[in-house]
C-alpha positions as CSV (number, residue, x, y, z in Angstrom):
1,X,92.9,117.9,137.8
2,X,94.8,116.9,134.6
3,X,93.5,114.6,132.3
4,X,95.9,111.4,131.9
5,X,96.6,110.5,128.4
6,X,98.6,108.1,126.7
7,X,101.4,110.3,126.7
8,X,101.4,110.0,131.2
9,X,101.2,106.1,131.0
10,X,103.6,105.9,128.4
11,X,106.3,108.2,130.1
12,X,106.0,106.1,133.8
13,X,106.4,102.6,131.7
14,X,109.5,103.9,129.7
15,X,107.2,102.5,126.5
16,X,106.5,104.3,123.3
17,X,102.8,105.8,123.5
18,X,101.7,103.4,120.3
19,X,102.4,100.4,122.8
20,X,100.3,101.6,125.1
21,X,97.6,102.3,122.7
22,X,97.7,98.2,121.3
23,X,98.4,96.9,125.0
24,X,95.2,98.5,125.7
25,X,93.6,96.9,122.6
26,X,94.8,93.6,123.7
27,X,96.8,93.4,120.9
28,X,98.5,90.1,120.5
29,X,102.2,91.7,119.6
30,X,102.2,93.5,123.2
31,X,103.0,90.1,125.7
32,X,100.1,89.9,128.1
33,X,102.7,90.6,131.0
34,X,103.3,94.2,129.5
35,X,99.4,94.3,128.8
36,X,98.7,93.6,132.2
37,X,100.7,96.4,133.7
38,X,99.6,98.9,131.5
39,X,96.0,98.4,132.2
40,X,96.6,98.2,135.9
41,X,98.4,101.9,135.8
42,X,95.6,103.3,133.4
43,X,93.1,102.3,136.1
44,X,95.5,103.5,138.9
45,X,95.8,106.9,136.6
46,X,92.2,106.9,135.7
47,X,92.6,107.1,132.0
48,X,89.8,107.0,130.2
49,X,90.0,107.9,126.1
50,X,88.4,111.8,125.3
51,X,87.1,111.3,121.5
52,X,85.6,115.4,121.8
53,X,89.4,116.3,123.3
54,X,90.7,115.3,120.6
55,X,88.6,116.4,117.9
56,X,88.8,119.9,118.8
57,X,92.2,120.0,119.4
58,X,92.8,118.9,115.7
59,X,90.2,121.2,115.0
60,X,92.8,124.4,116.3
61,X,95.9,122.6,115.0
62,X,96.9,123.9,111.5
63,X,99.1,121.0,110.5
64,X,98.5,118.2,108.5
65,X,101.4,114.9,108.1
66,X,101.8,113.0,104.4
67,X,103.4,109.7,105.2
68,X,104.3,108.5,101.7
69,X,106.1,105.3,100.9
70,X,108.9,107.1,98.9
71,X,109.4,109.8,96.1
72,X,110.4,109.4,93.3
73,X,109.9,111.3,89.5
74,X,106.9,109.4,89.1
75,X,103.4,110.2,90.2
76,X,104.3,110.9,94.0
77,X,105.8,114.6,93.0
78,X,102.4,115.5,91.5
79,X,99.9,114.2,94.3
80,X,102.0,116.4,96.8
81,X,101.7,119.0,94.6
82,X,97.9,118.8,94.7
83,X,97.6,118.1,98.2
84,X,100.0,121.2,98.9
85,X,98.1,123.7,96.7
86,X,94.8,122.7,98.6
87,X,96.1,122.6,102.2
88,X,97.5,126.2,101.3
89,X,94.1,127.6,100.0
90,X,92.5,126.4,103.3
91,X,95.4,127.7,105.5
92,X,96.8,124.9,106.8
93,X,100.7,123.5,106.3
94,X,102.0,120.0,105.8
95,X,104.7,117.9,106.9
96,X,105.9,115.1,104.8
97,X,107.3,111.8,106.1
98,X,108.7,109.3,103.6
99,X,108.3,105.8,105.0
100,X,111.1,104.3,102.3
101,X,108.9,101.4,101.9
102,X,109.8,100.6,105.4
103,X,107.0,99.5,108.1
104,X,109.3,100.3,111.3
105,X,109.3,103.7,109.3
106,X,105.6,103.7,108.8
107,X,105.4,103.4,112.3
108,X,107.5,106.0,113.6
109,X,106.3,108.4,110.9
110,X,102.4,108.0,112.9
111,X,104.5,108.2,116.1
112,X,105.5,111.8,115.1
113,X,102.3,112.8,113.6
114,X,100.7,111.9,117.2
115,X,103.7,113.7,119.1
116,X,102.9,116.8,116.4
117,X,99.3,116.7,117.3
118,X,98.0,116.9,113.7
119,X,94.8,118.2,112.2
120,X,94.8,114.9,110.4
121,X,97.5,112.1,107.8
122,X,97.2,111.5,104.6
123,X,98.6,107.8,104.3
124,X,99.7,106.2,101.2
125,X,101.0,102.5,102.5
126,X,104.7,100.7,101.7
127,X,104.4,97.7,99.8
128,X,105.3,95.7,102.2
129,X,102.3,96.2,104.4
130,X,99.9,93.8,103.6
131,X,97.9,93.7,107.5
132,X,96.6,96.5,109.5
133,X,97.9,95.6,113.2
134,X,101.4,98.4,113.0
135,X,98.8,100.8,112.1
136,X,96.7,100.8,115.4
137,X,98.7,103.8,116.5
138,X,96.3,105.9,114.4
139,X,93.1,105.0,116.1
140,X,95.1,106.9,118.6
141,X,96.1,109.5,117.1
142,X,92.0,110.8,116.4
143,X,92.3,112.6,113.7
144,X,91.2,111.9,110.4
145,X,93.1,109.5,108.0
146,X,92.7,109.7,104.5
147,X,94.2,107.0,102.5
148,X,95.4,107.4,98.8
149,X,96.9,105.1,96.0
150,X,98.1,102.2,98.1
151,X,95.9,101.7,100.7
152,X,94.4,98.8,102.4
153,X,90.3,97.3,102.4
154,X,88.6,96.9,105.3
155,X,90.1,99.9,107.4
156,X,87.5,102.5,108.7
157,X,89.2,105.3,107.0
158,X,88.4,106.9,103.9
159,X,90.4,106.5,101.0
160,X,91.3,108.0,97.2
161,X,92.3,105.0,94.4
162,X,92.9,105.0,90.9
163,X,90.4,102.5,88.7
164,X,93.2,100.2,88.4
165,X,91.3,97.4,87.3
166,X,89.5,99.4,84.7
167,X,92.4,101.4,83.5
168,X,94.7,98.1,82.9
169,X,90.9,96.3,80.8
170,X,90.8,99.5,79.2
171,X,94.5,100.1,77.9
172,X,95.0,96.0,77.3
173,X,91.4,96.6,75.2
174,X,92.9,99.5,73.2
175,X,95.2,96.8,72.4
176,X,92.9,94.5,70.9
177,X,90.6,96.9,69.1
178,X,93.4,98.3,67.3
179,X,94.8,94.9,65.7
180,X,96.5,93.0,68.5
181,X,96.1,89.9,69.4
182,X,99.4,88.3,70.8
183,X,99.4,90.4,73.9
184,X,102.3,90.8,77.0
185,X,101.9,92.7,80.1
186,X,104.8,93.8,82.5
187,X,104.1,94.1,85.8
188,X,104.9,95.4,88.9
189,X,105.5,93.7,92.5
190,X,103.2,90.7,92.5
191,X,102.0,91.2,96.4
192,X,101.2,94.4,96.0
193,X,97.2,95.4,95.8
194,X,97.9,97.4,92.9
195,X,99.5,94.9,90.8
196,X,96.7,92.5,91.7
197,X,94.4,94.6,90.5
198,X,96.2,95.9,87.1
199,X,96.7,92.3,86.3
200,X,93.3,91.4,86.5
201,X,91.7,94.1,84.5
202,X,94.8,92.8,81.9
203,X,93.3,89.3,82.3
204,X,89.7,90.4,82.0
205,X,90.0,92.5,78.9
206,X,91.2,89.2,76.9
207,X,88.9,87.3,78.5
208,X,86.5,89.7,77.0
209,X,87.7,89.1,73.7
210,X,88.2,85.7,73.7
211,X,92.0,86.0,73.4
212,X,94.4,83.2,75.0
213,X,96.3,84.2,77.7
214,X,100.0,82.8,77.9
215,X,101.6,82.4,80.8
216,X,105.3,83.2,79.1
217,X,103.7,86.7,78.2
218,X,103.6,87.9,81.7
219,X,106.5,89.3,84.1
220,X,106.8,91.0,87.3
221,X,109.3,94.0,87.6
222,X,110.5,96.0,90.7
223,X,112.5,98.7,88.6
224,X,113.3,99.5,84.9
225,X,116.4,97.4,84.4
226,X,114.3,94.5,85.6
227,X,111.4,95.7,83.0
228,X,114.0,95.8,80.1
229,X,115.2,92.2,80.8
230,X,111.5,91.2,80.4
231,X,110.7,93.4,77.2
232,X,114.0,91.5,75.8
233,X,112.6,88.3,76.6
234,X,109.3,89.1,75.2
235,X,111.4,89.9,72.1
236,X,113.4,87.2,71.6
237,X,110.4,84.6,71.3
238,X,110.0,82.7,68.4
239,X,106.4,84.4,68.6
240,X,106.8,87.6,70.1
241,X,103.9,89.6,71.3
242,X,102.5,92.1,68.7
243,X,101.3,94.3,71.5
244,X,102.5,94.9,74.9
245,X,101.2,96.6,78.4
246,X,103.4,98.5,80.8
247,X,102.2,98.7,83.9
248,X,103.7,101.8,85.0
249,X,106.0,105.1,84.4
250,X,108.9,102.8,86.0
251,X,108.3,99.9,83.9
252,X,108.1,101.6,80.2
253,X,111.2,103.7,80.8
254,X,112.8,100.4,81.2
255,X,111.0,98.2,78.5
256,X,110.3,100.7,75.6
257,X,114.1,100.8,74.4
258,X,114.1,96.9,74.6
259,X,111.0,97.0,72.6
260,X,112.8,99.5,70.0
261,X,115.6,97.8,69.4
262,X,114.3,94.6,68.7
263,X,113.9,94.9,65.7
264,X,110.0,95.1,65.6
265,X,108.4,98.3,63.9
266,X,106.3,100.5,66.6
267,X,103.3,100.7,66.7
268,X,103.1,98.4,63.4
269,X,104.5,94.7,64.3
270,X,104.4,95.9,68.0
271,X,102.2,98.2,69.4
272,X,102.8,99.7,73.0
273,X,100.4,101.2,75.9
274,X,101.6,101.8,79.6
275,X,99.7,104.1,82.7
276,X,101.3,107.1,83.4
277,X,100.7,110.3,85.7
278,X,101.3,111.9,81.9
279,X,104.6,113.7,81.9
280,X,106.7,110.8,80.8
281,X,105.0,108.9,77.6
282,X,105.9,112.8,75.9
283,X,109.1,112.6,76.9
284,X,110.1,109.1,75.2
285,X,110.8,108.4,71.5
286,X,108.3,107.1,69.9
287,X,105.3,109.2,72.2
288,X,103.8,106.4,74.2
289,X,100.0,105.8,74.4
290,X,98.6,105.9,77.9
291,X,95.6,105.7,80.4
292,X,96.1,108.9,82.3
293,X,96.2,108.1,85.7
294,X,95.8,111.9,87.0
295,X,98.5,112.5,90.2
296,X,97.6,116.0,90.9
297,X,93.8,114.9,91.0
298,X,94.3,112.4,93.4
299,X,96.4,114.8,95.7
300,X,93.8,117.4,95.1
301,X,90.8,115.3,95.9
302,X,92.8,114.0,98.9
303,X,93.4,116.8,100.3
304,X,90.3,118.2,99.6
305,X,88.5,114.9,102.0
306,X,90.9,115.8,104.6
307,X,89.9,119.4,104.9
308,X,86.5,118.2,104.9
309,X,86.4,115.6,107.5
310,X,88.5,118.5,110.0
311,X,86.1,121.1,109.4
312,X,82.9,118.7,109.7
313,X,84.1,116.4,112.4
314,X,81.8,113.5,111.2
315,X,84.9,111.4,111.9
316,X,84.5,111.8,115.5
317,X,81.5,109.6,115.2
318,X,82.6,105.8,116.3
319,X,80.2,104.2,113.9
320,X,81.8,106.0,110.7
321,X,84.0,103.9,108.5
322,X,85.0,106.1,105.8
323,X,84.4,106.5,101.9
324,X,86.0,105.4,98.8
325,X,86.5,107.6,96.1
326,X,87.9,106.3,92.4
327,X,89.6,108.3,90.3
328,X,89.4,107.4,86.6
329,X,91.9,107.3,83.7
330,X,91.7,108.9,80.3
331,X,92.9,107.1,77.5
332,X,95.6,109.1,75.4
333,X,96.5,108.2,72.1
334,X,99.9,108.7,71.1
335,X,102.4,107.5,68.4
336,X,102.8,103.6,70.2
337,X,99.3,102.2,68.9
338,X,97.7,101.8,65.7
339,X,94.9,104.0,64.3
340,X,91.5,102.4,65.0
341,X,90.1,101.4,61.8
């Protein structure tokens, strides 16, 4: 007799199979009318969830889905690049799924990986997911999830992240110990985890030093033109910053001609340090200094836990909840900073 799955319960409700999954979860965005009737049919079908069925069939599925919130020049095109060179040493193939920083997308992009029957997702989040219900679907799914760069705490999945705290103390540090002491920081998207966290290693490294921080020295930035506007505003002060952080690629693209122009000598009245994946700072005039925040690495080391967790099947095990792995930046000094003494 055939096994009922999600899949059955799903087709006789005319439902998609993740609403099945939260109904059955009692989740509180499936009304209780709807949860009702799909627990009464799963009892009537006898469905009961197969953990083993699932693993092995991951186990003798060869493909592996990236959901990625979007890609762009920076960073993404050198993690998928890392992740592709290890899933084709192992034998296995991918299938890519921008989100486009949409959650609907998010969630139709795990839909397809559970219609595909994936080994296992690699799962870097949009920024505008900031709780973990829409994400139920992958409990579902049973394969292992690996989350990298924006990811969120708590989830029983493991996960590869930059030392963004570290790498923003260390480059706003670099600052200080090379002669500045007025210091600005452009950042990115102020809900995301990632600016949090770059903002506070910012904070912390003057902190360290004893350095006041001024609230008219920081800004927020979704794009370049939006980082140049701030760069010209940090400019135009009657005390403008003698040193200044960019947050990321997208952000000094936009701020370092502002910076340029104003007047202000680099690195000598105004020196400049940003995070990069490490192709762009080489590109721009003056070279920009940089914590190198290693793309390729963290697709390699992504891919690398992914391959891992199919071949060992410790996810299986309902008590596992995942590892954390940092990656850590180098510090690359270029033309954009003063000599240390």
């Amino acid at each position: 007799m055939k096994r009922t799955t999600i899949k059955d319960i799903a087709r006789q409700l005319g439902v998609n199979p993740s609403t099945v999954s939260r109904a059955m979860k009692d989740h509180p965005d499936i009304g209780l009318t709807l949860r009702n009737e799909i627990k009464q049919l799963a009892d009537q079908l006898h469905y009961r969830p197969n953990h083993m069925a699932v693993y092995l069939r991951q186990r003798s599925s060869r493909l592996v889905g990236l959901i990625v919130p979007e890609v762009t020049m920076f960073f993404y095109p050198s993690v998928i690049r890392g992740i592709q060179n290890v899933l084709h040493e192992h034998g296995y193939n991918l299938i890519m799924l921008p989100s486009n920083e949409s959650l609907e997308r998010e969630m139709e992009n795990i839909q397809i990986c559970y219609e595909n029957d994936v080994a296992g997702i690699m799962l870097a989040l949009s920024r505008y997911t900031q709780t973990s219900e829409h994400l139920a679907m992958l409990e579902e799914v049973g394969a292992p999830v690996v989350m990298f760069d924006k990811i969120l705490d708590g989830l029983p999945y493991d996960s590869i992240v930059l030392e963004d705290f570290e790498s923003a103390r260390l480059a706003a540090s670099h600052l200080i110990e090379t002669g500045c002491r007025r210091i600005a920081g452009i950042f990115g998207n102020p809900n995301l985890r990632i600016t949090q966290l770059r903002l506070d290693g910012f904070r912390q490294a003057l902190q360290d030093f004893n350095l006041e921080q001024h609230a008219d020295l920081i800004c927020f930035s979704d794009n370049p033109y939006d980082a140049e506007k701030c760069a010209r505003t940090f400019m135009a002060l009657d005390s403008a910053p003698d040193g200044i952080f960019a947050m990321t690629d997208e952000i000094i693209i936009g701020a370092l001609p502002a910076i340029a122009t104003s007047g202000k000598k680099i690195p000598e009245e105004c020196s400049v340090i940003c995070i990069s994946d490490g192709f762009l700072p080489y590109c721009l005039h003056p070279k920009v200094t940089f914590l190198h925040h290693d793309g390729y690495e963290v697709g390699r080391l992504t891919a690398q836990r992914m391959i891992d967790l199919i071949e060992s099947g410790q996810y299986v095990n309902k008590d596992y909840r995942g590892q954390k792995i940092m990656v850590k930046a180098r510090l690359i000094e270029l033309a954009t900073t003063r000599r240390r003494e």
